[in-house]
Residue, then its C-alpha position, 0 to 999 in steps of 0.5 A: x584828612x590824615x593824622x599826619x596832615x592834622x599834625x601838621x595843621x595844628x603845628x602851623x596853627x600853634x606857630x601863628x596863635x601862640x608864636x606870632x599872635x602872642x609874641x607880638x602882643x608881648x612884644x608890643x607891650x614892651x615896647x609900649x611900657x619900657x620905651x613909652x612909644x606911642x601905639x601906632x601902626x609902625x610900633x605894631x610893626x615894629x613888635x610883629x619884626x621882633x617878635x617873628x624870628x623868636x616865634x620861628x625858632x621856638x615854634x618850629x625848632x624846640x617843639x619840634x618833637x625829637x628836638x629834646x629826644x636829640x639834646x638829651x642824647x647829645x648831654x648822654x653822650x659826654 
């Protein structure tokens, strides 16, 4: 396995373990604290469709590595 396909494995496992996995956990607890949900399958499911678009974005988007490289060239530049 090269170098670059390692990378790429450990993005996608980073995605999945910290983006999903952990955001869903959080998610999950919020809901079950702040609305005082029962914990059941539909409220896990609930916190996984939650927690999904903000693991996708902060994964795969702002840790991409030239996503800061380009955001301090765009604050350069003005």
């Amino acid at each position: 396995m090269s170098i670059k396909n390692r990378r790429v494995w450990l993005r996608v496992l980073e995605f999945f373990v910290i983006g999903v996995v952990f955001g869903v956990t959080e998610d999950f607890i919020a809901i079950k604290f702040a609305a005082g949900a029962t914990s059941t399958l539909e409220t896990l499911k609930v916190a996984f469709w939650v927690a999904l678009p903000f693991a996708i974005f902060s994964e795969l988007v702002v840790d991409h590595p030239g996503f800061w490289k380009r955001i301090f060239r765009l604050r350069d530049d003005n």
